[in-house]
PyMOL Python script that loads the backbone (N, CA, C, O; Angstrom):
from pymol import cmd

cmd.read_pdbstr("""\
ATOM      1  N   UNK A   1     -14.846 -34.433  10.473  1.00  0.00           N
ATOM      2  CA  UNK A   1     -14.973 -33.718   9.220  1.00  0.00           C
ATOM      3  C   UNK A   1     -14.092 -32.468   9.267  1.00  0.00           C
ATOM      4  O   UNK A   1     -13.950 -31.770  10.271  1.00  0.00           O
ATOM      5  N   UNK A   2     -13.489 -32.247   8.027  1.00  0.00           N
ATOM      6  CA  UNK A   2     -12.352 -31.197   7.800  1.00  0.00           C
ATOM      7  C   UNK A   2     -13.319 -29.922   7.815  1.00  0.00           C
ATOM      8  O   UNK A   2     -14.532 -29.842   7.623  1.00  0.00           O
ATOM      9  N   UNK A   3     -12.168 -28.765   8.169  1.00  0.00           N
ATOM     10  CA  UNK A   3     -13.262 -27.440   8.302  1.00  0.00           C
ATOM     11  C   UNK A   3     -12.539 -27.189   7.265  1.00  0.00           C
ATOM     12  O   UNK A   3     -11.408 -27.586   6.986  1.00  0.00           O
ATOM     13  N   UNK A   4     -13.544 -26.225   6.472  1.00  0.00           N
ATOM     14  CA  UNK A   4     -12.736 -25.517   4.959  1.00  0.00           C
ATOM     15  C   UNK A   4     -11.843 -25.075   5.610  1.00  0.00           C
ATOM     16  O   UNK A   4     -11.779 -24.761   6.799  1.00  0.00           O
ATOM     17  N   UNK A   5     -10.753 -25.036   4.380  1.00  0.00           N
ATOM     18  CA  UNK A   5      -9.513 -23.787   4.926  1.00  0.00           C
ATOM     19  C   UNK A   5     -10.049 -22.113   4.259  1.00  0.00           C
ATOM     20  O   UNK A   5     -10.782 -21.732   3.346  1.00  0.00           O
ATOM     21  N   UNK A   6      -9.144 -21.423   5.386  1.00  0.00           N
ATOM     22  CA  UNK A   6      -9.529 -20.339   5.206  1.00  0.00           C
ATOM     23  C   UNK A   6      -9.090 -19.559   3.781  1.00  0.00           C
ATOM     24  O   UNK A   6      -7.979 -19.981   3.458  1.00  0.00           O
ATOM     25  N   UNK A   7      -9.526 -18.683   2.936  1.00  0.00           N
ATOM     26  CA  UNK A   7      -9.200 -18.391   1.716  1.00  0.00           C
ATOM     27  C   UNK A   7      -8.031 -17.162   1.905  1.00  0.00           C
ATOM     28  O   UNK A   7      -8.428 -16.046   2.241  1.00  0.00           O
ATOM     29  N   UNK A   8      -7.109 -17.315   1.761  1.00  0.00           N
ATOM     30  CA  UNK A   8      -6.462 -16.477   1.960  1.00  0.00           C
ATOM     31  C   UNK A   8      -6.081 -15.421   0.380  1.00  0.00           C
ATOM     32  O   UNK A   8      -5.969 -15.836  -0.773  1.00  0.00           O
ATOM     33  N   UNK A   9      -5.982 -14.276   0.791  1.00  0.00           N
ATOM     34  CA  UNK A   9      -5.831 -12.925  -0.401  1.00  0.00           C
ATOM     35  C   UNK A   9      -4.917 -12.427  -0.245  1.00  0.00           C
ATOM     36  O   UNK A   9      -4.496 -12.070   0.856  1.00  0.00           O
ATOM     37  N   UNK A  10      -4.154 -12.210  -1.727  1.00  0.00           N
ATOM     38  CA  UNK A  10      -2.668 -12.425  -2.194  1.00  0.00           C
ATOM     39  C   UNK A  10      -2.847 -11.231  -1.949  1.00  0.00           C
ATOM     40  O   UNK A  10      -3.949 -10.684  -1.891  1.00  0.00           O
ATOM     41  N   UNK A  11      -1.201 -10.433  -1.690  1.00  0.00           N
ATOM     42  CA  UNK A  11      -1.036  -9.074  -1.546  1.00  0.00           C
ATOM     43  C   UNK A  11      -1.439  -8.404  -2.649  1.00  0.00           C
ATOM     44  O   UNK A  11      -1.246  -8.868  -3.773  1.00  0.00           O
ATOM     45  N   UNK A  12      -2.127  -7.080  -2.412  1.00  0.00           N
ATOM     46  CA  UNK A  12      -2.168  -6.051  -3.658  1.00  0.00           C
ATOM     47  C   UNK A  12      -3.590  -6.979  -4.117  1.00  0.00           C
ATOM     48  O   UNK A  12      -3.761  -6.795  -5.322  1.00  0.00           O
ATOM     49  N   UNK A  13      -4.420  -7.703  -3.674  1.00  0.00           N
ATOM     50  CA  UNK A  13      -5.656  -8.390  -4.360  1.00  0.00           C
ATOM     51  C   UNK A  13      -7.059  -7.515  -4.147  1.00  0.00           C
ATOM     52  O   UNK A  13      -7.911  -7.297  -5.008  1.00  0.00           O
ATOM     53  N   UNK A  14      -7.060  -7.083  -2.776  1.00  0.00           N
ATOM     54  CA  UNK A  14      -8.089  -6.109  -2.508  1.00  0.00           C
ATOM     55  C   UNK A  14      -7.767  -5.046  -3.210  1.00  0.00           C
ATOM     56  O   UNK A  14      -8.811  -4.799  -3.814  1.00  0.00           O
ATOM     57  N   UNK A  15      -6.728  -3.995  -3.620  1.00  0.00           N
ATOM     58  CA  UNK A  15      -6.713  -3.065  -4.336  1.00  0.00           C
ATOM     59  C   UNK A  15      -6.124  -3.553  -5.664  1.00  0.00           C
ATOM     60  O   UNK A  15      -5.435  -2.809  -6.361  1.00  0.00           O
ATOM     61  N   UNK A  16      -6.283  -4.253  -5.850  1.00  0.00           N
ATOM     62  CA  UNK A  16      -6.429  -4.410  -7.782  1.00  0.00           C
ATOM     63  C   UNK A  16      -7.911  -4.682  -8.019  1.00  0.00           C
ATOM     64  O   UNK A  16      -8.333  -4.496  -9.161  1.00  0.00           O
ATOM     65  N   UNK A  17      -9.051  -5.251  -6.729  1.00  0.00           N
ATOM     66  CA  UNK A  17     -10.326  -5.405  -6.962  1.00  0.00           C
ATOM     67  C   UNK A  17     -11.077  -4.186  -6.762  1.00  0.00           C
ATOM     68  O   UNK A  17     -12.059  -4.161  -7.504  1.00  0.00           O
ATOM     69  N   UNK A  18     -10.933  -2.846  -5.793  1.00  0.00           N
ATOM     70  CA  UNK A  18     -10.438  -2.052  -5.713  1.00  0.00           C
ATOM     71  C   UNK A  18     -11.155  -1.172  -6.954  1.00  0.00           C
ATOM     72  O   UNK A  18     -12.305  -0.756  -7.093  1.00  0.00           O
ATOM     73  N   UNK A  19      -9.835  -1.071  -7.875  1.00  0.00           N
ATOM     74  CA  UNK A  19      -9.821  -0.424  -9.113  1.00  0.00           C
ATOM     75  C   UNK A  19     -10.873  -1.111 -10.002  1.00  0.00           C
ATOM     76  O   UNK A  19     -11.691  -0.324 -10.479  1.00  0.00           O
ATOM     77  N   UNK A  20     -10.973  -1.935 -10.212  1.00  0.00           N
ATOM     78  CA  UNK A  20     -12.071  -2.771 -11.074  1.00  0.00           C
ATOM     79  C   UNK A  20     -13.507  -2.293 -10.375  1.00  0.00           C
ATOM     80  O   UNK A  20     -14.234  -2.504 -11.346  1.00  0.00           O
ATOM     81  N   UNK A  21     -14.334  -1.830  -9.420  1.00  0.00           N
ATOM     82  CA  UNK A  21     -15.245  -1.682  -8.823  1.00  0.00           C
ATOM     83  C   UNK A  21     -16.205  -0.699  -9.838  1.00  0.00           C
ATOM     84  O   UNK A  21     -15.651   0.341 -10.196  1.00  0.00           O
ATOM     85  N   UNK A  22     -17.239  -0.873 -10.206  1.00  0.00           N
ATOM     86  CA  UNK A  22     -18.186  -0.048 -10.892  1.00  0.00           C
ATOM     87  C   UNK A  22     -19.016   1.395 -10.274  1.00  0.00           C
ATOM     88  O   UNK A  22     -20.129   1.696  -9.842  1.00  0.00           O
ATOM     89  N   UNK A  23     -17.731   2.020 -10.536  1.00  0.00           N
ATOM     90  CA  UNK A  23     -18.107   3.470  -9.677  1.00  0.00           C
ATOM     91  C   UNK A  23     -19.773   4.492  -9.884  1.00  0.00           C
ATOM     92  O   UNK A  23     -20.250   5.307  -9.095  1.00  0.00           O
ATOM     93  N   UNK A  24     -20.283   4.057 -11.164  1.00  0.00           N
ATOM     94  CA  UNK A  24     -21.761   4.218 -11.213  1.00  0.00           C
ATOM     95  C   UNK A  24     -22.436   3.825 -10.072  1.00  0.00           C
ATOM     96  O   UNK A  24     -23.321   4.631  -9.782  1.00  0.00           O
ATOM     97  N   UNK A  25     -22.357   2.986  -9.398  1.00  0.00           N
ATOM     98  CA  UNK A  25     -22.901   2.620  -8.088  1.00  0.00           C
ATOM     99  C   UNK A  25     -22.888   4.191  -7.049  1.00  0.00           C
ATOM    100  O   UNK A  25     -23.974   4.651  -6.695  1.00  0.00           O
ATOM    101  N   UNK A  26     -21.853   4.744  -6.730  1.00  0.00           N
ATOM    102  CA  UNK A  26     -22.012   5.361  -5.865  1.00  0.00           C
ATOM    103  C   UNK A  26     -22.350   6.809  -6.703  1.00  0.00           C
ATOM    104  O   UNK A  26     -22.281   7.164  -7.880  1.00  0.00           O
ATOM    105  N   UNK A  27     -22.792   7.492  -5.303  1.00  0.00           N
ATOM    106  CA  UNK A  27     -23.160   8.761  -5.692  1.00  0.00           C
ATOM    107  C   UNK A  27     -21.672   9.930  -5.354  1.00  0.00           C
ATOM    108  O   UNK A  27     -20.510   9.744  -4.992  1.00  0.00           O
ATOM    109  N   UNK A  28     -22.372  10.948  -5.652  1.00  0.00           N
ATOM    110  CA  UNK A  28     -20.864  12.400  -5.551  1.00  0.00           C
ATOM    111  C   UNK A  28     -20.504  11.966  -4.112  1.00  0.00           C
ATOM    112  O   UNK A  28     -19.589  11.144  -4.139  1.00  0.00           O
ATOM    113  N   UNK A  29     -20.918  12.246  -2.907  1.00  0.00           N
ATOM    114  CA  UNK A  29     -20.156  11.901  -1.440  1.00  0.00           C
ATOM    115  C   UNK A  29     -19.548  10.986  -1.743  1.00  0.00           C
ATOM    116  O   UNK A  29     -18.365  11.136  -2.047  1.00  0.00           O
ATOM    117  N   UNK A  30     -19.944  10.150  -1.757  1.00  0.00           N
ATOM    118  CA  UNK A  30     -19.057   8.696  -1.694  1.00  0.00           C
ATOM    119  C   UNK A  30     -17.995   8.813  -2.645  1.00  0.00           C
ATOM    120  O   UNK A  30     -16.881   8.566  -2.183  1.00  0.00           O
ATOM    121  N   UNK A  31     -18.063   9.187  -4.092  1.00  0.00           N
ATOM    122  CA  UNK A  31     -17.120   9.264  -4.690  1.00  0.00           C
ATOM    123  C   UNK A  31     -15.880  10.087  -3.973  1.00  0.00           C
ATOM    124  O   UNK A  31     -14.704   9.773  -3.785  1.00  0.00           O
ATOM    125  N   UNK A  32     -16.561  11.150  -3.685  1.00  0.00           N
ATOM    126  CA  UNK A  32     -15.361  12.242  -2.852  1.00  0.00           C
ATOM    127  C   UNK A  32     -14.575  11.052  -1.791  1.00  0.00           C
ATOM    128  O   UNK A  32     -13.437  10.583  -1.740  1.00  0.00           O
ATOM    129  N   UNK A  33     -15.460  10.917  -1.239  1.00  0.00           N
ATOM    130  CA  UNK A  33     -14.871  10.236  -0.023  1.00  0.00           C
ATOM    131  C   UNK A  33     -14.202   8.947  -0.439  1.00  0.00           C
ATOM    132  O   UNK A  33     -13.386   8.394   0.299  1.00  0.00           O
ATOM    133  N   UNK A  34     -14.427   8.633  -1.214  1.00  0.00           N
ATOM    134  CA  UNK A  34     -13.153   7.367  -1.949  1.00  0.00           C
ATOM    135  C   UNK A  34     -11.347   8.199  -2.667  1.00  0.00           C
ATOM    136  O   UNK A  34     -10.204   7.816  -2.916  1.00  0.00           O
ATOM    137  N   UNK A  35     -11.861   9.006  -2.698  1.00  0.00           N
ATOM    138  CA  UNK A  35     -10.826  10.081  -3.362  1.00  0.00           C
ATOM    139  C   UNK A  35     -10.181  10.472  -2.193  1.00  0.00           C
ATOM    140  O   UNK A  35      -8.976  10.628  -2.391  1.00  0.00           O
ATOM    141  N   UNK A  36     -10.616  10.741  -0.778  1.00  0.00           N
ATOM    142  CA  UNK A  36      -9.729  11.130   0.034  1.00  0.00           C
ATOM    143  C   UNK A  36      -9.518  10.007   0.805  1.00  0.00           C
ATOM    144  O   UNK A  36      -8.851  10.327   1.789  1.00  0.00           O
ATOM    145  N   UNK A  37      -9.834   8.645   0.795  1.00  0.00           N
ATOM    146  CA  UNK A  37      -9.441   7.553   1.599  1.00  0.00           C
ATOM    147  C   UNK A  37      -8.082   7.225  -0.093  1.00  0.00           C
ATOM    148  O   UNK A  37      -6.977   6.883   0.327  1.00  0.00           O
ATOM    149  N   UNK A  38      -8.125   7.279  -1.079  1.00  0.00           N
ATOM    150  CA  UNK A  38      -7.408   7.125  -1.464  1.00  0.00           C
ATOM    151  C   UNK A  38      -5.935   7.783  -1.812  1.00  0.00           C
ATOM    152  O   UNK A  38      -4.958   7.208  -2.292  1.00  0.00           O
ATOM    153  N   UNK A  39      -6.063   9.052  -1.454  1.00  0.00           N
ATOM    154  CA  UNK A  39      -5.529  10.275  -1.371  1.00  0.00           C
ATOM    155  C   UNK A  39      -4.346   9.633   0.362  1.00  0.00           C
ATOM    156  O   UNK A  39      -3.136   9.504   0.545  1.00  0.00           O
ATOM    157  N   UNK A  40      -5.430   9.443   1.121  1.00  0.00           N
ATOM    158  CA  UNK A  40      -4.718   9.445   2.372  1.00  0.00           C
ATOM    159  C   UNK A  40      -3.154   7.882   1.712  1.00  0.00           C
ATOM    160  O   UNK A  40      -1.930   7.949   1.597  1.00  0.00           O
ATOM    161  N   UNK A  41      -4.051   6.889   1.504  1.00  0.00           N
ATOM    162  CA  UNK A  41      -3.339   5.851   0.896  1.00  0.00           C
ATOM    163  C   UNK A  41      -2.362   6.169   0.346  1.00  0.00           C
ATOM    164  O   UNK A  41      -1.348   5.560   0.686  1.00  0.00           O
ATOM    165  N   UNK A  42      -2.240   7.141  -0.627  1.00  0.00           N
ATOM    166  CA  UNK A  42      -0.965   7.659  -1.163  1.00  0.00           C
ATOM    167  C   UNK A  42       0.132   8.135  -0.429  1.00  0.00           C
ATOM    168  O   UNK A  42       1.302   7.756  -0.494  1.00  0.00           O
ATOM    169  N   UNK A  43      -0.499   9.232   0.464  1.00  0.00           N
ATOM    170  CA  UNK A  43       0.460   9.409   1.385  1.00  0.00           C
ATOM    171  C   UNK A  43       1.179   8.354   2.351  1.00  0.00           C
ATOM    172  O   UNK A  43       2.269   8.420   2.918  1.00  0.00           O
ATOM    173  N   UNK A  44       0.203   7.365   2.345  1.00  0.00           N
ATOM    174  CA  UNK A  44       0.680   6.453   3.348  1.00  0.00           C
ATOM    175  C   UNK A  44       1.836   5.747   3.205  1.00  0.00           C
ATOM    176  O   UNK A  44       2.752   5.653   4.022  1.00  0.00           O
ATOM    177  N   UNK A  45       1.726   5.156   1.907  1.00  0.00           N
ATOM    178  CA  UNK A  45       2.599   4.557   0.796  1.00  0.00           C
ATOM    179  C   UNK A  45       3.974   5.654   0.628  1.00  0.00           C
ATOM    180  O   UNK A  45       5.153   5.310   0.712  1.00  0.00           O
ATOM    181  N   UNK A  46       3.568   6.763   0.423  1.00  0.00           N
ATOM    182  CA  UNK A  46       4.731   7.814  -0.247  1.00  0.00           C
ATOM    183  C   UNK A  46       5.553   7.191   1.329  1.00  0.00           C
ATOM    184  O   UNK A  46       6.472   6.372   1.365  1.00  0.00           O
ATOM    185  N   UNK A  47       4.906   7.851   2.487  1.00  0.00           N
ATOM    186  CA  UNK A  47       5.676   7.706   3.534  1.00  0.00           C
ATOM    187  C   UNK A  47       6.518   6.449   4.190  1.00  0.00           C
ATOM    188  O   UNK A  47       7.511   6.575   4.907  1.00  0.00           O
ATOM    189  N   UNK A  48       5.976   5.353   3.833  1.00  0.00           N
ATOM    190  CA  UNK A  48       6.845   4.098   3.347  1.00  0.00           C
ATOM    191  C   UNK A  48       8.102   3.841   2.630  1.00  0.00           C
ATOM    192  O   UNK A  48       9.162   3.403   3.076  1.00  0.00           O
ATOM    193  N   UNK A  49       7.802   4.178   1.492  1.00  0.00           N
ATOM    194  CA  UNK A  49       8.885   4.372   0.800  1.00  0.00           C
ATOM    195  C   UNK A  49       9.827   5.458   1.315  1.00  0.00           C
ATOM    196  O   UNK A  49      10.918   5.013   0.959  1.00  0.00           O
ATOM    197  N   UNK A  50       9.988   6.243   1.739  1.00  0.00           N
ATOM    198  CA  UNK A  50      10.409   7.714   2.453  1.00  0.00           C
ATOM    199  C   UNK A  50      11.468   6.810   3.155  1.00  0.00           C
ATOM    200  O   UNK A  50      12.660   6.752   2.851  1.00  0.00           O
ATOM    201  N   UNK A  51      10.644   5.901   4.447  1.00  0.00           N
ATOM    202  CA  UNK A  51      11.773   5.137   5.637  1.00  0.00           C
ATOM    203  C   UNK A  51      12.307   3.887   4.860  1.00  0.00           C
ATOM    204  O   UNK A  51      13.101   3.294   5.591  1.00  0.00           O
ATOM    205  N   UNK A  52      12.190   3.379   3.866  1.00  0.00           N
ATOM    206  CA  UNK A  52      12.592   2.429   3.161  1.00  0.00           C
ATOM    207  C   UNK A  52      13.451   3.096   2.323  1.00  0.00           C
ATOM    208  O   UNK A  52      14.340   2.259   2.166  1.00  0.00           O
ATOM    209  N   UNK A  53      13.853   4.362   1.487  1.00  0.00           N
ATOM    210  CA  UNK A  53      15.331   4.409   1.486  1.00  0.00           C
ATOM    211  C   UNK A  53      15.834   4.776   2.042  1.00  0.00           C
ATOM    212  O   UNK A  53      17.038   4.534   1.972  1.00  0.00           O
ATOM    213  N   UNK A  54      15.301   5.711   3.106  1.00  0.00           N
ATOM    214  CA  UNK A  54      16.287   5.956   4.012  1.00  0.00           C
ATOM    215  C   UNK A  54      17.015   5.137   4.877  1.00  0.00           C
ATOM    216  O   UNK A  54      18.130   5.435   5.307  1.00  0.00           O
ATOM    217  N   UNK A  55      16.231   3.804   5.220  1.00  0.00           N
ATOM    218  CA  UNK A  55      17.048   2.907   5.704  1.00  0.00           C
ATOM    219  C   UNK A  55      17.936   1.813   4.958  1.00  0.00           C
ATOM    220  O   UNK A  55      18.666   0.964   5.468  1.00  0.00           O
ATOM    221  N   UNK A  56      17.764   1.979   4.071  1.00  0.00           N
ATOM    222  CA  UNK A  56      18.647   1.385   2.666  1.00  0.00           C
ATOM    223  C   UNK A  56      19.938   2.221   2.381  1.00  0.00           C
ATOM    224  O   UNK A  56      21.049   1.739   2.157  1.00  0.00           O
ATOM    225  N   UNK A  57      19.534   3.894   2.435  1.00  0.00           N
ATOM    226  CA  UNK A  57      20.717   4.693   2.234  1.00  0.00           C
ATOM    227  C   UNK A  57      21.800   4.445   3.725  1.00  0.00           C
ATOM    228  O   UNK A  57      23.018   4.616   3.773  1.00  0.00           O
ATOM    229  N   UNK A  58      20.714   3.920   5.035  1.00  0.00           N
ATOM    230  CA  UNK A  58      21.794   4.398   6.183  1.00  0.00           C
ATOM    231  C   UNK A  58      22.658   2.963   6.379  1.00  0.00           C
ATOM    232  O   UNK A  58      23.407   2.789   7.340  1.00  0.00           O
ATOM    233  N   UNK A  59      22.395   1.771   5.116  1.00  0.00           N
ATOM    234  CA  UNK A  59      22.472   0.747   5.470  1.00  0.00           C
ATOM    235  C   UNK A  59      23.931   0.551   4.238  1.00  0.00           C
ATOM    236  O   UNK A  59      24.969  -0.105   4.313  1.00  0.00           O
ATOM    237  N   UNK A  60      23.470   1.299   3.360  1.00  0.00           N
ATOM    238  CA  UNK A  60      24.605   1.726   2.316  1.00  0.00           C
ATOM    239  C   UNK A  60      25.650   2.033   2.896  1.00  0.00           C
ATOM    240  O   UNK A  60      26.641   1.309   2.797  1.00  0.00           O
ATOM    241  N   UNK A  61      25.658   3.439   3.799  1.00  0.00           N
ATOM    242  CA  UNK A  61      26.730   4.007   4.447  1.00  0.00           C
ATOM    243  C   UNK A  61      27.514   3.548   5.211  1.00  0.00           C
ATOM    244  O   UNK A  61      28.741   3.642   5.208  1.00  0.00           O
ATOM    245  N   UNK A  62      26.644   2.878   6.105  1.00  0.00           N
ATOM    246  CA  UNK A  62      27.502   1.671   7.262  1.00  0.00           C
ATOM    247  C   UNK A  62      28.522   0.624   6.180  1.00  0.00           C
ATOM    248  O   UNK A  62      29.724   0.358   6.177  1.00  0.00           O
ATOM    249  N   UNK A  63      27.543   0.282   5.448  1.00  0.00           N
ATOM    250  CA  UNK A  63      28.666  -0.985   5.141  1.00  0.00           C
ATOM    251  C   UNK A  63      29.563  -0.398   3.578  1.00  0.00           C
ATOM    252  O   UNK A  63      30.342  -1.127   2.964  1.00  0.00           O
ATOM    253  N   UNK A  64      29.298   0.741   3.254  1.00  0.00           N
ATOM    254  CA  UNK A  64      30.592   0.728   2.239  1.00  0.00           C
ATOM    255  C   UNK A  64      31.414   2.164   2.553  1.00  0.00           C
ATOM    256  O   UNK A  64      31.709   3.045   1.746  1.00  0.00           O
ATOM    257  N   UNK A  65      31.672   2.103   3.936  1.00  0.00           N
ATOM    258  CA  UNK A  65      32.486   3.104   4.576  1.00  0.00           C
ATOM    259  C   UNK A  65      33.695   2.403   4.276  1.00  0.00           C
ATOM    260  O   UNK A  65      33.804   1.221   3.949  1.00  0.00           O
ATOM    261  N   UNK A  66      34.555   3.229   4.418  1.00  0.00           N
ATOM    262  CA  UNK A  66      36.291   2.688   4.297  1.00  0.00           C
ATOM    263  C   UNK A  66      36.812   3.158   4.961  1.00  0.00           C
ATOM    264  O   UNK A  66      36.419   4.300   5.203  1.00  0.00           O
ATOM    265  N   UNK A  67      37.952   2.691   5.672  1.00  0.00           N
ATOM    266  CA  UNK A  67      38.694   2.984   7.024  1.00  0.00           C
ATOM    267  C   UNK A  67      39.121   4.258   6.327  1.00  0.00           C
ATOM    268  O   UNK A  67      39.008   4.502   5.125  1.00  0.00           O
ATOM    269  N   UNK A  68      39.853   5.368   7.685  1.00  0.00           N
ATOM    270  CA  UNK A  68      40.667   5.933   7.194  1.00  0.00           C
ATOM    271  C   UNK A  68      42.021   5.760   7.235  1.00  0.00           C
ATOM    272  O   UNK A  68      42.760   6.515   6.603  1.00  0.00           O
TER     273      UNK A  68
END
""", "prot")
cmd.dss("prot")
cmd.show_as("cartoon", "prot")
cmd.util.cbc("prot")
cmd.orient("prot")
């Protein structure tokens, strides 16, 4: 007998479910504390993007240098 397959979750699926979540549930702490786990997330992300052009810009430079 086949074992189920495992369900796999498309990128960006937990935080688009995430945002949909019925924040009446929690109380003020928790809210705070979703605000700075999400807060941190931002930064995390900002800092991503940060080494992603920079390695795009250093990838620019290499290849559309021109002899002298």
């Amino acid at each position: 007998m086949e074992e189920p397959a495992e369900v796999r979750i498309g990128r960006g699926q937990r935080l688009a479910e995430a945002v949909r979540e019925d924040l009446d549930l929690y109380g003020t702490a928790e809210l705070e504390e979703r605000i700075e786990i999400l807060q941190a997330e931002i930064a995390r992300t900002r800092a991503f993007i940060d080494r992603k052009r920079a390695g795009r810009e250093a990838a620019d430079a290499l290849f559309s240098s021109r002899p002298a």
